[in-house]
C-alpha angles and dihedrals in degrees: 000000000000099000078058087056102047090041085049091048088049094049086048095049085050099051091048091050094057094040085051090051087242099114103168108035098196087048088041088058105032110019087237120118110229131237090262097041113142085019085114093054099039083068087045100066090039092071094047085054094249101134089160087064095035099058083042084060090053131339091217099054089131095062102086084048099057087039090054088054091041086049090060090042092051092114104053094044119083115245090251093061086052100052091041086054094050092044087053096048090053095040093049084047102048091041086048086047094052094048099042089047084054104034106019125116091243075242097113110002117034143173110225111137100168089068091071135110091233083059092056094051099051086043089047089043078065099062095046 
């Protein structure tokens, strides 16, 4: 029951951030596209069949699901398969973020920093 809740709370906080115009919490405050950025609309357009655009959004948009099926198998699994796992995903996500921040289109994924809101603060903090 309590994996349903936070699951709930996180659809919730999505669904505020796009009604609000934020998207991407961690790009709206710092500028900076996040590791799962495009991930969203990479489901998107798997459900519209577009596999082509899903795996542009984010290459690794089959992960969750294969974590959600390894989250019901946990028990049968040892603790080092779990941690190796874990090590794998992260690793697979850090080494995709890398490449998308240097080679991407700036479609998707971007480095703008200045178009944060923690820009806006420190610029603001100068006029005070």
């Amino acid at each position: 029951k309590r994996n349903i809740k936070v699951i709930g709370i996180i659809i919730s906080l999505y669904g505020l951030f796009h009604l609000t115009g934020i998207g991407c919490p961690i790009r709206f405050l710092t500028g900076i596209s996040c590791a799962g950025c495009g991930m969203t609309r990479a489901w998107i357009s798997v459900f519209k069949l577009d596999f082509v655009n899903a795996f542009h959004y984010h290459p690794l948009f089959l992960l969750p699901p294969l974590w959600l099926m390894g989250c019901c198998l946990r028990n049968k699994m040892s603790a080092m398969t779990k941690n190796v796992l874990m090590g794998l995903t992260i690793a697979a996500f850090v080494v995709c973020y890398g490449f998308r921040m240097m080679y991407g289109d700036g479609d998707v994924v971007y480095f703008h920093p200045q178009e944060g809101i923690f820009s806006w603060i420190v610029t603001c903090r100068d006029w005070i």
